[in-house]
PQR file of N, CA, C, O and H, with PARSE charges and radii, in Angstrom:
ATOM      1  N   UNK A   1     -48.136 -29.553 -28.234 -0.4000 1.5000
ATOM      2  CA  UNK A   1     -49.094 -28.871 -27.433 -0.0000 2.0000
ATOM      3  C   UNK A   1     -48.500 -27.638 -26.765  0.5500 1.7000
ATOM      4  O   UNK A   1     -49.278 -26.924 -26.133 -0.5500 1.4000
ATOM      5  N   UNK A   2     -47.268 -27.318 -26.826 -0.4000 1.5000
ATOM      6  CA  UNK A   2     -46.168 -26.119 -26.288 -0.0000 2.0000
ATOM      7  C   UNK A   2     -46.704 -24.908 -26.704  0.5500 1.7000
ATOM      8  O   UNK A   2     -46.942 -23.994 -25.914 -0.5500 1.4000
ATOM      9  H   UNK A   2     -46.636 -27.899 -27.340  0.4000 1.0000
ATOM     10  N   UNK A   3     -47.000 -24.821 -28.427 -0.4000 1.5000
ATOM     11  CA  UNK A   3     -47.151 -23.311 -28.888 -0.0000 2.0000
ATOM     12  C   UNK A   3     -48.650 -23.594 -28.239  0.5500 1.7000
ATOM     13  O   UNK A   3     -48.887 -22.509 -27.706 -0.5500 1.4000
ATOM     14  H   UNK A   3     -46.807 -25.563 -29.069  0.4000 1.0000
ATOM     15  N   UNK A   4     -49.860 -24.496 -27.971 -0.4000 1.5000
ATOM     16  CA  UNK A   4     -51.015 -24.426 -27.884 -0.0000 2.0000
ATOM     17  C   UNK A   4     -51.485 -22.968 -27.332  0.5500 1.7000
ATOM     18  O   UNK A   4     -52.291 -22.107 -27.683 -0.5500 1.4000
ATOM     19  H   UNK A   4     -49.668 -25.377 -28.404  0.4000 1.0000
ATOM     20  N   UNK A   5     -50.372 -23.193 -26.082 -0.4000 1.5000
ATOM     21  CA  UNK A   5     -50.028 -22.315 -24.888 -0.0000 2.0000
ATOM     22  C   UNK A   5     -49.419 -20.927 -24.960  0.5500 1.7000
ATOM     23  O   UNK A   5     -49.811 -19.910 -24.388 -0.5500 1.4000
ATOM     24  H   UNK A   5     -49.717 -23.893 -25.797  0.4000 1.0000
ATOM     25  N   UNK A   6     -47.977 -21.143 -26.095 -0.4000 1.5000
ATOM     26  CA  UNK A   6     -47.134 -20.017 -25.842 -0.0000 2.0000
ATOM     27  C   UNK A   6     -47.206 -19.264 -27.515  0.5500 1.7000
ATOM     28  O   UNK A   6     -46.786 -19.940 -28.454 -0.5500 1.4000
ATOM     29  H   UNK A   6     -47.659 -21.969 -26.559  0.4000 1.0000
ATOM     30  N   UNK A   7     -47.684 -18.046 -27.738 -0.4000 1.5000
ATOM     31  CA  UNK A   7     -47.910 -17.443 -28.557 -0.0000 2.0000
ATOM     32  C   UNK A   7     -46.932 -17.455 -29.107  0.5500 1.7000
ATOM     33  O   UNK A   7     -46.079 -17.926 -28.355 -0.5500 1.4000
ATOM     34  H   UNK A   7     -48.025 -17.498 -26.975  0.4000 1.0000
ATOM     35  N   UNK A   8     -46.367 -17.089 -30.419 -0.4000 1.5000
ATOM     36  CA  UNK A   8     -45.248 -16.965 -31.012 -0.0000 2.0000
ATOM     37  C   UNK A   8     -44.833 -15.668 -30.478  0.5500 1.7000
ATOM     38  O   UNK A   8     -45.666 -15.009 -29.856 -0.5500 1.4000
ATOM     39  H   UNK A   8     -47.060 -16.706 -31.030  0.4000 1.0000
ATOM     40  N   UNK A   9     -43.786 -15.276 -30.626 -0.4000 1.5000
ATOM     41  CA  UNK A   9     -43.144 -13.749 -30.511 -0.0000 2.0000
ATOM     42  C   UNK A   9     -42.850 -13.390 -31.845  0.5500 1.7000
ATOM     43  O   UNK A   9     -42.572 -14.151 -32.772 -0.5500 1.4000
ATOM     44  H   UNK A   9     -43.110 -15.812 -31.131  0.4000 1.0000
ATOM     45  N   UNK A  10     -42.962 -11.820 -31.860 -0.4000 1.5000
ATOM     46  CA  UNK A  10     -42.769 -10.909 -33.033 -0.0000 2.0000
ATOM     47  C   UNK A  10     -41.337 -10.743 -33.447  0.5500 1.7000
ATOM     48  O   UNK A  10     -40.855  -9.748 -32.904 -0.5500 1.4000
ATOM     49  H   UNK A  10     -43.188 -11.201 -31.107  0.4000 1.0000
ATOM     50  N   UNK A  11     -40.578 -11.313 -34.144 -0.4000 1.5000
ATOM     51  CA  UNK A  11     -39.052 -10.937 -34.587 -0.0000 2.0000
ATOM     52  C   UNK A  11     -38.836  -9.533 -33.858  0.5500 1.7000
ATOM     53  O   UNK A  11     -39.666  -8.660 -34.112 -0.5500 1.4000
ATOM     54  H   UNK A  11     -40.969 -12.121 -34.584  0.4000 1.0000
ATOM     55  N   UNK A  12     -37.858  -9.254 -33.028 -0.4000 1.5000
ATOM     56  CA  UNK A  12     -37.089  -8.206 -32.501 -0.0000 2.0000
ATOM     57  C   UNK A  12     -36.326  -7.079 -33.576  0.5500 1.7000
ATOM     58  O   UNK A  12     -35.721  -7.428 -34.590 -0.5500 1.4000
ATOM     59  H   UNK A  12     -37.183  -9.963 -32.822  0.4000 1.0000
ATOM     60  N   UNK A  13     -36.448  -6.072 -33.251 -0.4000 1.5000
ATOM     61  CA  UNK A  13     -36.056  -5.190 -34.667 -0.0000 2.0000
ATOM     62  C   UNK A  13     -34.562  -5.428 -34.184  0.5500 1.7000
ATOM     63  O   UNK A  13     -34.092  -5.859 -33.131 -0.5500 1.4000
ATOM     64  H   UNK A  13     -36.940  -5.789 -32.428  0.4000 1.0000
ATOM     65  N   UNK A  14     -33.988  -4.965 -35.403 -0.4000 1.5000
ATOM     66  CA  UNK A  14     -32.248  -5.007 -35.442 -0.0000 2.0000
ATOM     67  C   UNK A  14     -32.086  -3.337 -34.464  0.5500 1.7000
ATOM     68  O   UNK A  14     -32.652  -2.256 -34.301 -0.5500 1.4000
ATOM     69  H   UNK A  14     -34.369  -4.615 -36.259  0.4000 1.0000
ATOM     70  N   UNK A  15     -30.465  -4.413 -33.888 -0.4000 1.5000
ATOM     71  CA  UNK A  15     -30.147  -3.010 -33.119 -0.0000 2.0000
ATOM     72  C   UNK A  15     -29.579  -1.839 -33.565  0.5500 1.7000
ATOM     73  O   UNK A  15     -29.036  -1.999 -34.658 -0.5500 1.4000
ATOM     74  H   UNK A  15     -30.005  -5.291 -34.020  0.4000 1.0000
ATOM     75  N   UNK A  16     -29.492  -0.601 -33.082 -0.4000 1.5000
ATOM     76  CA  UNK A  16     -28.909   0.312 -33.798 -0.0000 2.0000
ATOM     77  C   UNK A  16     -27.788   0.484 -33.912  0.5500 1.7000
ATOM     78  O   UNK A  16     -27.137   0.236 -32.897 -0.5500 1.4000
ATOM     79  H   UNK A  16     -29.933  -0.471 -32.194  0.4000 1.0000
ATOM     80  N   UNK A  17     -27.157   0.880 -34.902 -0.4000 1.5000
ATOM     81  CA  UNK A  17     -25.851   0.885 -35.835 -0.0000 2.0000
ATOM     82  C   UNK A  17     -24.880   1.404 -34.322  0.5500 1.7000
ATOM     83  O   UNK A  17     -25.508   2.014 -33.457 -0.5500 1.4000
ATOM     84  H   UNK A  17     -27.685   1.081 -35.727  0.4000 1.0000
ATOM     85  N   UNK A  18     -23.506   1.148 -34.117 -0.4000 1.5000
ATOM     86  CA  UNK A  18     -22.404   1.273 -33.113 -0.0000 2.0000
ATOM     87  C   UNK A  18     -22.044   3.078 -33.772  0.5500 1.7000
ATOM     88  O   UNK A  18     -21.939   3.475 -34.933 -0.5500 1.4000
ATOM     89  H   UNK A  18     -22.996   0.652 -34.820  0.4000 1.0000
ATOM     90  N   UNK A  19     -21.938   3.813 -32.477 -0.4000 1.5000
ATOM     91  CA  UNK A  19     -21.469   5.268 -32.525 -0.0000 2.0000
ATOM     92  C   UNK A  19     -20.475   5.118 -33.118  0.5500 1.7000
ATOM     93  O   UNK A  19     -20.117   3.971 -33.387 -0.5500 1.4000
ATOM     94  H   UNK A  19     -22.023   3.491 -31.534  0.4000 1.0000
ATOM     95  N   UNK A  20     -19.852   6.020 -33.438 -0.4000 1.5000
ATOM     96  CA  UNK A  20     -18.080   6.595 -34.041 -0.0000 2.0000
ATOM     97  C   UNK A  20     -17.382   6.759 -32.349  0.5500 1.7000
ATOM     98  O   UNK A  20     -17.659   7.376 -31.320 -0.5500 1.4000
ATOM     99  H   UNK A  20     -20.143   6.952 -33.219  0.4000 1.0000
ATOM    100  N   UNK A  21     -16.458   5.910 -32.771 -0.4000 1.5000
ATOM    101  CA  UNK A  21     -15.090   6.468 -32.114 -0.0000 2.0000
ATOM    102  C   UNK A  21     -14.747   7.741 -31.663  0.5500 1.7000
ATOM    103  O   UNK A  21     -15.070   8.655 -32.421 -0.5500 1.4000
ATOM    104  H   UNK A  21     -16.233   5.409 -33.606  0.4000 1.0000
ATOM    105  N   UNK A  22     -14.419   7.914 -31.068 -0.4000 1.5000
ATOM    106  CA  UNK A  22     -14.004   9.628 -30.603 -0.0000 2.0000
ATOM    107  C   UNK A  22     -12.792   9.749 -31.450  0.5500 1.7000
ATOM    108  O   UNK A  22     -11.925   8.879 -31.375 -0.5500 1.4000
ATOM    109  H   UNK A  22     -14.156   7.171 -30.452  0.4000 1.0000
ATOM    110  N   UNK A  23     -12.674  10.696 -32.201 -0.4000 1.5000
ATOM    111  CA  UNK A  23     -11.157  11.176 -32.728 -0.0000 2.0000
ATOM    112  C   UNK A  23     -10.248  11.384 -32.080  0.5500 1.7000
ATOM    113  O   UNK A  23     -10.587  11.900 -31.015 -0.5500 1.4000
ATOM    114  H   UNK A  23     -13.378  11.403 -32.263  0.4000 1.0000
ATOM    115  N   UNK A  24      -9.121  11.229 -32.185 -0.4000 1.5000
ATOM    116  CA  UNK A  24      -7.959  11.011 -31.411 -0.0000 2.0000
ATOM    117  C   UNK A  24      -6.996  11.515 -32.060  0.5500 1.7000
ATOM    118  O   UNK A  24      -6.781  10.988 -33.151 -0.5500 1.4000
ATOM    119  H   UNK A  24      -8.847  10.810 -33.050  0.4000 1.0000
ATOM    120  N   UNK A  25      -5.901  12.929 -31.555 -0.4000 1.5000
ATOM    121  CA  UNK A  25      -5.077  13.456 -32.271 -0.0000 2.0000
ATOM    122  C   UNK A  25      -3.493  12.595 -31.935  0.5500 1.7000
ATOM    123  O   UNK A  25      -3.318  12.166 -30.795 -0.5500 1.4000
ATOM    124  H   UNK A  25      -6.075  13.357 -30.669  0.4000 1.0000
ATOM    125  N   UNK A  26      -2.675  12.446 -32.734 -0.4000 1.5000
ATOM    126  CA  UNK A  26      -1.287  11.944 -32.431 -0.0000 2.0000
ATOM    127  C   UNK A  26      -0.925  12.667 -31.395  0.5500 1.7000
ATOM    128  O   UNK A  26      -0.378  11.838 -30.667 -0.5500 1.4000
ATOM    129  H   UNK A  26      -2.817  12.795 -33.661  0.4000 1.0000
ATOM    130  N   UNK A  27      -0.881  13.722 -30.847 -0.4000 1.5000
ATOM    131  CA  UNK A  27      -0.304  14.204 -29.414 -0.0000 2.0000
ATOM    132  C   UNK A  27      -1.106  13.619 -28.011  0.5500 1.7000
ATOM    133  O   UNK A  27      -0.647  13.259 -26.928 -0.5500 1.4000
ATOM    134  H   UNK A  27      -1.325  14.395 -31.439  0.4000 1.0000
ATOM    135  N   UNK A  28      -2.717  13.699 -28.599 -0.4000 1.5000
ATOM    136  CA  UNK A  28      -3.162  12.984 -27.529 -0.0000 2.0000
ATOM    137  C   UNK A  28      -2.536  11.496 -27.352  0.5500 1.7000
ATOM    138  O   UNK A  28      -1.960  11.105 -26.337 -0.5500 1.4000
ATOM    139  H   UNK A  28      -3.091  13.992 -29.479  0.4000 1.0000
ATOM    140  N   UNK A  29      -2.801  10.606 -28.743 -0.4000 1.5000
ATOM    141  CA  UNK A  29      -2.279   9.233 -28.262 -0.0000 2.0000
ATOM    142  C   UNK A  29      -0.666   9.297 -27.821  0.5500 1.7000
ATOM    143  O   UNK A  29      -0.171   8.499 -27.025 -0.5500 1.4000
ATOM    144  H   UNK A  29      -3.270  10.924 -29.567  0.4000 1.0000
ATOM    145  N   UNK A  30      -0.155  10.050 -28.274 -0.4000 1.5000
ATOM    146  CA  UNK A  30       1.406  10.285 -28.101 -0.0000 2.0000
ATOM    147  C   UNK A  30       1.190  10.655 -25.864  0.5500 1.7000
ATOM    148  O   UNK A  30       2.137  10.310 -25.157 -0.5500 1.4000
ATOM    149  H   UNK A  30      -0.558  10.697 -28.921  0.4000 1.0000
ATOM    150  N   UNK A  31       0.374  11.079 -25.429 -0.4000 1.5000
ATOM    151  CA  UNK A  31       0.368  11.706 -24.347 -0.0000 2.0000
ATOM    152  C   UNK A  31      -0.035  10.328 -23.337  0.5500 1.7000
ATOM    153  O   UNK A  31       0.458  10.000 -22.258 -0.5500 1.4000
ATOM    154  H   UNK A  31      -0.395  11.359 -26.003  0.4000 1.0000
ATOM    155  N   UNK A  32      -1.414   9.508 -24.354 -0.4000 1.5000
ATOM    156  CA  UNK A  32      -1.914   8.559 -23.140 -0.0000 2.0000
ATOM    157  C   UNK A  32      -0.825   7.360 -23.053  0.5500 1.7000
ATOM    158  O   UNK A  32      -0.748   6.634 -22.062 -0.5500 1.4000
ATOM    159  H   UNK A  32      -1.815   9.774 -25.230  0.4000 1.0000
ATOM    160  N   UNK A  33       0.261   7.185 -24.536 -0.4000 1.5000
ATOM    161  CA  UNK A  33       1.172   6.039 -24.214 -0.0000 2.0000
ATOM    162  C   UNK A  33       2.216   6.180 -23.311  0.5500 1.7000
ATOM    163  O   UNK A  33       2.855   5.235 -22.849 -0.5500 1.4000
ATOM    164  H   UNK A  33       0.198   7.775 -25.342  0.4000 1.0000
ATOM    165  N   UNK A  34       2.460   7.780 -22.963 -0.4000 1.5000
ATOM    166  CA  UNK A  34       3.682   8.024 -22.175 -0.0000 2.0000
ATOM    167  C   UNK A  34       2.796   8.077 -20.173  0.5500 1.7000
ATOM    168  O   UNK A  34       3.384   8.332 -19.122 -0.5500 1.4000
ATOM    169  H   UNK A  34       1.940   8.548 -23.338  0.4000 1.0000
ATOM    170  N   UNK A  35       1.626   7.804 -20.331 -0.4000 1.5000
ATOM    171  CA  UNK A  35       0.864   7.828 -19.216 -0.0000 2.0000
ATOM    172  C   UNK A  35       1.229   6.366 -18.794  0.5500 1.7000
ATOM    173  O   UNK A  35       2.017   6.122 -17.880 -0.5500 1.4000
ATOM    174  H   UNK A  35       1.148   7.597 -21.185  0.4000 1.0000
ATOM    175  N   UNK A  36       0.686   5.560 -19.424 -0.4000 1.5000
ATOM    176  CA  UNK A  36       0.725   4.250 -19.451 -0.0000 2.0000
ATOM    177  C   UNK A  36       2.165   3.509 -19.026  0.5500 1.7000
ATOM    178  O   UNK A  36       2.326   2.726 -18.090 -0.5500 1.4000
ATOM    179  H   UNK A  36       0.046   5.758 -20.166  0.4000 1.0000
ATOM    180  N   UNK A  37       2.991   3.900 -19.819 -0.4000 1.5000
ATOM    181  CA  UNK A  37       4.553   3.733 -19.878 -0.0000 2.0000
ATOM    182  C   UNK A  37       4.972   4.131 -18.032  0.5500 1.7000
ATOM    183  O   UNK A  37       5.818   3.411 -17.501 -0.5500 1.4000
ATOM    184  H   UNK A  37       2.860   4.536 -20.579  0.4000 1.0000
ATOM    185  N   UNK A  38       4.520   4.931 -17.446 -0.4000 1.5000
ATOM    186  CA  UNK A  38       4.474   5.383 -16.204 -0.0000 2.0000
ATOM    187  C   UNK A  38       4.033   4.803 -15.582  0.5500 1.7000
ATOM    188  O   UNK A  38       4.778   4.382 -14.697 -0.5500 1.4000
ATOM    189  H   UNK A  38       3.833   5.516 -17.876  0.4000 1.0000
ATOM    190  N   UNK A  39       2.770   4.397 -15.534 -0.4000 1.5000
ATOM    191  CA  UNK A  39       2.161   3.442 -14.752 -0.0000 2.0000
ATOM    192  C   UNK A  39       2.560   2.237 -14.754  0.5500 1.7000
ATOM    193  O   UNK A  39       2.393   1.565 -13.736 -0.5500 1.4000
ATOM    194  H   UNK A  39       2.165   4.739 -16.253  0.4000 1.0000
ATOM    195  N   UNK A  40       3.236   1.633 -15.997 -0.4000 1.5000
ATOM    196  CA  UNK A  40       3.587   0.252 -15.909 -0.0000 2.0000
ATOM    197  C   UNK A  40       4.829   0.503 -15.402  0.5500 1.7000
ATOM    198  O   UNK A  40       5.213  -0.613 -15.050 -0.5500 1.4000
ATOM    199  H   UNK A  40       3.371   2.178 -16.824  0.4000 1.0000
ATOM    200  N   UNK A  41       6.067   1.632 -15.041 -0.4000 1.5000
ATOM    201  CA  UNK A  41       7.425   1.684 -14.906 -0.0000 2.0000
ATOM    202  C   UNK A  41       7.241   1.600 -12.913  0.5500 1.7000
ATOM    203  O   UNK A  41       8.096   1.429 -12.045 -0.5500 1.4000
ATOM    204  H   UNK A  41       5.755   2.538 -15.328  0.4000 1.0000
ATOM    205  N   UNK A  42       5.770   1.807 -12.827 -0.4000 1.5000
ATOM    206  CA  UNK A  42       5.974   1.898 -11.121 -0.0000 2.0000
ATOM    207  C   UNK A  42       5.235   0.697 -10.600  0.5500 1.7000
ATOM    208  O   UNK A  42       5.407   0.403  -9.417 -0.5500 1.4000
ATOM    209  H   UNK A  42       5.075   1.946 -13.532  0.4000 1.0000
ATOM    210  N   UNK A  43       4.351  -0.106 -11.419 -0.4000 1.5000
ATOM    211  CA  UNK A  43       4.451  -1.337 -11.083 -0.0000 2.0000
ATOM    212  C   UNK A  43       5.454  -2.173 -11.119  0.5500 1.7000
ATOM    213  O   UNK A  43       5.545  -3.242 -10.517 -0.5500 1.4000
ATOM    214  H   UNK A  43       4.211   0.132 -12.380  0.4000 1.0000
ATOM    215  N   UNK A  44       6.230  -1.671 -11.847 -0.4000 1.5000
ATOM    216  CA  UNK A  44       7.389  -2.646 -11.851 -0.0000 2.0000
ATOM    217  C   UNK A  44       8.187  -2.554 -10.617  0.5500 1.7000
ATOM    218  O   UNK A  44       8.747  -3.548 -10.153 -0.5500 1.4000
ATOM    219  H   UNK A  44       6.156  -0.802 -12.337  0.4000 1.0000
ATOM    220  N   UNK A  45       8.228  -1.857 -10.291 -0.4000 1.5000
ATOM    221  CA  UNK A  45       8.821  -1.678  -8.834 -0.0000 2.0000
ATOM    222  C   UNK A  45       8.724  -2.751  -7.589  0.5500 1.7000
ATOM    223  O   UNK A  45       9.572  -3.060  -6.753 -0.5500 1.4000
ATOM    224  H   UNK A  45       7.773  -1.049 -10.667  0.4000 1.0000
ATOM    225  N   UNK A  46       7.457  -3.173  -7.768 -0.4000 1.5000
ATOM    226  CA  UNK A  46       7.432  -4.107  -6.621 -0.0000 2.0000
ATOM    227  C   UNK A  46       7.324  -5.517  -7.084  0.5500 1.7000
ATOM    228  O   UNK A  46       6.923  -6.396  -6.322 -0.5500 1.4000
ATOM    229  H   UNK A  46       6.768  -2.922  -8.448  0.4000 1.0000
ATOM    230  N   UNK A  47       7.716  -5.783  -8.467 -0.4000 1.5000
ATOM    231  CA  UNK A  47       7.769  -7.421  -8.808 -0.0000 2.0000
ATOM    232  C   UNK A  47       9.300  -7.629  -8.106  0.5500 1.7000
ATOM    233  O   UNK A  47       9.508  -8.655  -7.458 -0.5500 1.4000
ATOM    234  H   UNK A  47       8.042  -5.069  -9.086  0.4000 1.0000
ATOM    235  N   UNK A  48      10.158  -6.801  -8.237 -0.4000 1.5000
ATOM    236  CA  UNK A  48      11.342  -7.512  -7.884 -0.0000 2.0000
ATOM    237  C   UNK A  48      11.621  -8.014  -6.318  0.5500 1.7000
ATOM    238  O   UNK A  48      12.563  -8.684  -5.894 -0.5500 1.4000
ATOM    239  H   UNK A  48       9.988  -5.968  -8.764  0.4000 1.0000
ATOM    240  N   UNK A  49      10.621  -7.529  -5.695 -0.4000 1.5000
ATOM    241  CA  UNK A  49      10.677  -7.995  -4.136 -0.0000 2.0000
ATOM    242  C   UNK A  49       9.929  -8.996  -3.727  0.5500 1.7000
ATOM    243  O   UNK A  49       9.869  -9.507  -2.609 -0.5500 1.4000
ATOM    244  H   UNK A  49       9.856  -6.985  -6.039  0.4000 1.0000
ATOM    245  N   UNK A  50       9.309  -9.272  -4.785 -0.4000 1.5000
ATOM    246  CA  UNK A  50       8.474 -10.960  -4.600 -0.0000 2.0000
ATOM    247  C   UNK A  50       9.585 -12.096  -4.957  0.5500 1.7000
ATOM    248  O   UNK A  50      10.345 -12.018  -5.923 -0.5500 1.4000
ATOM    249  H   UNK A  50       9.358  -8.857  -5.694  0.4000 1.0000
ATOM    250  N   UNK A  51       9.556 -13.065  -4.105 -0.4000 1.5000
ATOM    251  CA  UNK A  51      10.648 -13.994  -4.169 -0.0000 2.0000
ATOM    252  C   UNK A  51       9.942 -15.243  -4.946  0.5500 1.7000
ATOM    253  O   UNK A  51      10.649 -16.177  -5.326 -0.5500 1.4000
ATOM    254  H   UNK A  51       8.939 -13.128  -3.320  0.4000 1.0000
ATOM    255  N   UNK A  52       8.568 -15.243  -5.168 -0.4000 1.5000
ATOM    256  CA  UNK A  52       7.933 -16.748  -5.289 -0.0000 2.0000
ATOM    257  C   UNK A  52       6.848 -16.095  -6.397  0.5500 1.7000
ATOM    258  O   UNK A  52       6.303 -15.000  -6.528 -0.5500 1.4000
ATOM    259  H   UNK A  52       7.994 -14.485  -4.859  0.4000 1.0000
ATOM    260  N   UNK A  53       6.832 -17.716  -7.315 -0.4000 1.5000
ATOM    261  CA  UNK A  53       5.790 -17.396  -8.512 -0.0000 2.0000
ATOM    262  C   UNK A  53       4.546 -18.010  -8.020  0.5500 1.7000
ATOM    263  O   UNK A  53       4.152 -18.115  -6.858 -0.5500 1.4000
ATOM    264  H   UNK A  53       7.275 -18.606  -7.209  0.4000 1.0000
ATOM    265  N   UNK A  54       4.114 -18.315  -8.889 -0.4000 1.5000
ATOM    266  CA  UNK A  54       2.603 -18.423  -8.851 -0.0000 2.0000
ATOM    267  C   UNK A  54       2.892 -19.814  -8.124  0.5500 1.7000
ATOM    268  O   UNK A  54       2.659 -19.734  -6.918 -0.5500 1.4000
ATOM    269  H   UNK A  54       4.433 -18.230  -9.833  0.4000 1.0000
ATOM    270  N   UNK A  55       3.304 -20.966  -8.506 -0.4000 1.5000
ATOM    271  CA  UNK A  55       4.109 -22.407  -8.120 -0.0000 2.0000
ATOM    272  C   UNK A  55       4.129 -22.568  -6.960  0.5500 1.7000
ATOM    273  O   UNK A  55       3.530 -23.488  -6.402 -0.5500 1.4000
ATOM    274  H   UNK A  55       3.493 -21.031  -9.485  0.4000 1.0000
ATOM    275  N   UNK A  56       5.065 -21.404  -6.175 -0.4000 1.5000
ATOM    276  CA  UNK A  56       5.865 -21.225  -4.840 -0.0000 2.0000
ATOM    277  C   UNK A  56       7.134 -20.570  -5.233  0.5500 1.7000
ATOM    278  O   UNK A  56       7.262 -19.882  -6.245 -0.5500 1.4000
ATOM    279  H   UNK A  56       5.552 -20.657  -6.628  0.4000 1.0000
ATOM    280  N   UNK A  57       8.128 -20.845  -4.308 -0.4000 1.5000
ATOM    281  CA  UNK A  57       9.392 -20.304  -4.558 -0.0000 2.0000
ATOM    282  C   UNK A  57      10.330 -20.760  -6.130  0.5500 1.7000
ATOM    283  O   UNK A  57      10.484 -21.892  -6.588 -0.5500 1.4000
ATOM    284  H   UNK A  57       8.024 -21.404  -3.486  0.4000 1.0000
ATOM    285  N   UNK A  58      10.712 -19.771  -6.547 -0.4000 1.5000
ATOM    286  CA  UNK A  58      11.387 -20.119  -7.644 -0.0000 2.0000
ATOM    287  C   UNK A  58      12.946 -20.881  -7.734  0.5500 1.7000
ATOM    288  O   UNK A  58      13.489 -21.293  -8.759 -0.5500 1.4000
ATOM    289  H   UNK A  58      10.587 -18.851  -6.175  0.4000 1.0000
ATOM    290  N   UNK A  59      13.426 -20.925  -6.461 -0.4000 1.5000
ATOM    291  CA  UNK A  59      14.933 -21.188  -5.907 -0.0000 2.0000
ATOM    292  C   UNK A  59      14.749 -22.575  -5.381  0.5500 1.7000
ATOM    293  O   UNK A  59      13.635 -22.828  -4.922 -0.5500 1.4000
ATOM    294  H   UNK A  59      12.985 -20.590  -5.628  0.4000 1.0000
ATOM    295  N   UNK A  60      15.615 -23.472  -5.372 -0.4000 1.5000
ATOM    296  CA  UNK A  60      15.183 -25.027  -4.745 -0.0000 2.0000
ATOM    297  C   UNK A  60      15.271 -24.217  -3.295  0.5500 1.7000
ATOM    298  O   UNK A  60      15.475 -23.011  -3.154 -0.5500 1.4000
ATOM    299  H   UNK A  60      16.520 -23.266  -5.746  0.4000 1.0000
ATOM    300  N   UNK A  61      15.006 -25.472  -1.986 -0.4000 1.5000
ATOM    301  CA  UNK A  61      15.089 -25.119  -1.065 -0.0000 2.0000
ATOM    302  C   UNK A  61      15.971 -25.970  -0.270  0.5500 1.7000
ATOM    303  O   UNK A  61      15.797 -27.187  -0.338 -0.5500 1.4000
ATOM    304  H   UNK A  61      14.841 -26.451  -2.100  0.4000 1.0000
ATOM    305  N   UNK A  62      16.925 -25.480   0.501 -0.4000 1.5000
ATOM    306  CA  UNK A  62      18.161 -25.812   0.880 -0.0000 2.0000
ATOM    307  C   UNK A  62      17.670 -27.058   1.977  0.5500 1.7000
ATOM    308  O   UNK A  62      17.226 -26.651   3.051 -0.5500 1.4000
ATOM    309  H   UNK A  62      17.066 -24.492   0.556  0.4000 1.0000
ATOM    310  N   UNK A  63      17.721 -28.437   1.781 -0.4000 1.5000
ATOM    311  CA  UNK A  63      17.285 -29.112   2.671 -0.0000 2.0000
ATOM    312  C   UNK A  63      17.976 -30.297   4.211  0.5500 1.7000
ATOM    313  O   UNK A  63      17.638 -30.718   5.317 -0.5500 1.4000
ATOM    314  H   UNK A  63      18.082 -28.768   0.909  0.4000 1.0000
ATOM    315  N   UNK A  64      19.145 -30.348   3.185 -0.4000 1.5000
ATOM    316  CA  UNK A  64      20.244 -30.032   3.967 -0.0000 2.0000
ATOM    317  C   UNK A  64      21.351 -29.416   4.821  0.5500 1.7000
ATOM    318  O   UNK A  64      22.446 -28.928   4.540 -0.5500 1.4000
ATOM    319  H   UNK A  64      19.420 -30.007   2.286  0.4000 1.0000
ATOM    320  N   UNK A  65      20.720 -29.599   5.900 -0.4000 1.5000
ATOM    321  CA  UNK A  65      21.809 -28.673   7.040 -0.0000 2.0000
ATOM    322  C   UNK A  65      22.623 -29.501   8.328  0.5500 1.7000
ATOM    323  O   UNK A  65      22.291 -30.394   9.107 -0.5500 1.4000
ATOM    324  H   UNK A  65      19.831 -29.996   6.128  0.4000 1.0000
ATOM    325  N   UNK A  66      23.592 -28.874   8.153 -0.4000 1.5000
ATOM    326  CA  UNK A  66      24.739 -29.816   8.845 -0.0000 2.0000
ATOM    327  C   UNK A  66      24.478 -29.388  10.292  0.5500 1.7000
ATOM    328  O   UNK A  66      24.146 -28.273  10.696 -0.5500 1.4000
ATOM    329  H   UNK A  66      23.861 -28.148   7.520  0.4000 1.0000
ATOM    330  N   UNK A  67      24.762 -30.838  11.186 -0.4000 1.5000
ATOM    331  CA  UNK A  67      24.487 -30.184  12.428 -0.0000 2.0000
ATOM    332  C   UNK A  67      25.713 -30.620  13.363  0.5500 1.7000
ATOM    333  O   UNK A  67      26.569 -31.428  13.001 -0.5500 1.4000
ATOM    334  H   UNK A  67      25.032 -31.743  10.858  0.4000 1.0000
ATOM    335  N   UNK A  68      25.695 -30.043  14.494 -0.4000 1.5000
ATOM    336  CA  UNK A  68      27.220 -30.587  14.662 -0.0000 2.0000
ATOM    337  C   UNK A  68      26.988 -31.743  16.041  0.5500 1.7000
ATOM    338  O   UNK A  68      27.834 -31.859  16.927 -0.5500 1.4000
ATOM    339  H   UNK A  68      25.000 -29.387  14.788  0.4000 1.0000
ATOM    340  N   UNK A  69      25.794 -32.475  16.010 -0.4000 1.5000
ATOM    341  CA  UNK A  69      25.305 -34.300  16.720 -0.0000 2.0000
ATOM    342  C   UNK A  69      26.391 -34.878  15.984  0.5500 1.7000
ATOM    343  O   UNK A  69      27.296 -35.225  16.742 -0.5500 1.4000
ATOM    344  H   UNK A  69      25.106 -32.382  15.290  0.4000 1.0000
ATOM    345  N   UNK A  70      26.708 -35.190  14.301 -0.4000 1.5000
ATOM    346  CA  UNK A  70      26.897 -35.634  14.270 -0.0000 2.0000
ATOM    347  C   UNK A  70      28.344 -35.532  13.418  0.5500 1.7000
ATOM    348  O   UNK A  70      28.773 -36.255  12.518 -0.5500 1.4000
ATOM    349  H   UNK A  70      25.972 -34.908  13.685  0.4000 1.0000
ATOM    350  N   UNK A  71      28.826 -34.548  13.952 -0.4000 1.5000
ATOM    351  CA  UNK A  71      30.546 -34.644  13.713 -0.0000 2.0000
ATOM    352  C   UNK A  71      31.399 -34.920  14.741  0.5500 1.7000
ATOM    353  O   UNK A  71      32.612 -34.981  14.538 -0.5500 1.4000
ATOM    354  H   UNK A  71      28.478 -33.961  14.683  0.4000 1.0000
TER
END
């Protein structure tokens, strides 16, 4: 009793064909990899001052400490 109600629909036409790519000369791509190469050389900069991964700290943690109560 569903279609009684709901008309069929008309098949949807196919979509239109995907544009072309923009052309791209070897100096340009030669230009955007040395962009890139830059940008990733100055992110790198600040991983080395993070001490802890995703986890927590990557180093055990020193849990033992001597106290001098009991020497």
């Amino acid at each position: 009793m569903g279609s009684l109600f709901k008309p069929k629909m008309p098949p949807l036409p196919p979509p239109p064909p995907a544009p072309e790519p923009p052309k791209v000369s070897d100096e340009e791509k030669a230009r955007i990899a040395a962009e890139q190469a830059e940008r990733e050389r100055r992110r790198k900069g600040r991983k080395s001052t993070i001490l802890t991964g995703p986890l927590g700290p990557e180093e055990e943690a020193d849990v033992e400490k001597k106290t001098l109560l009991g020497s």
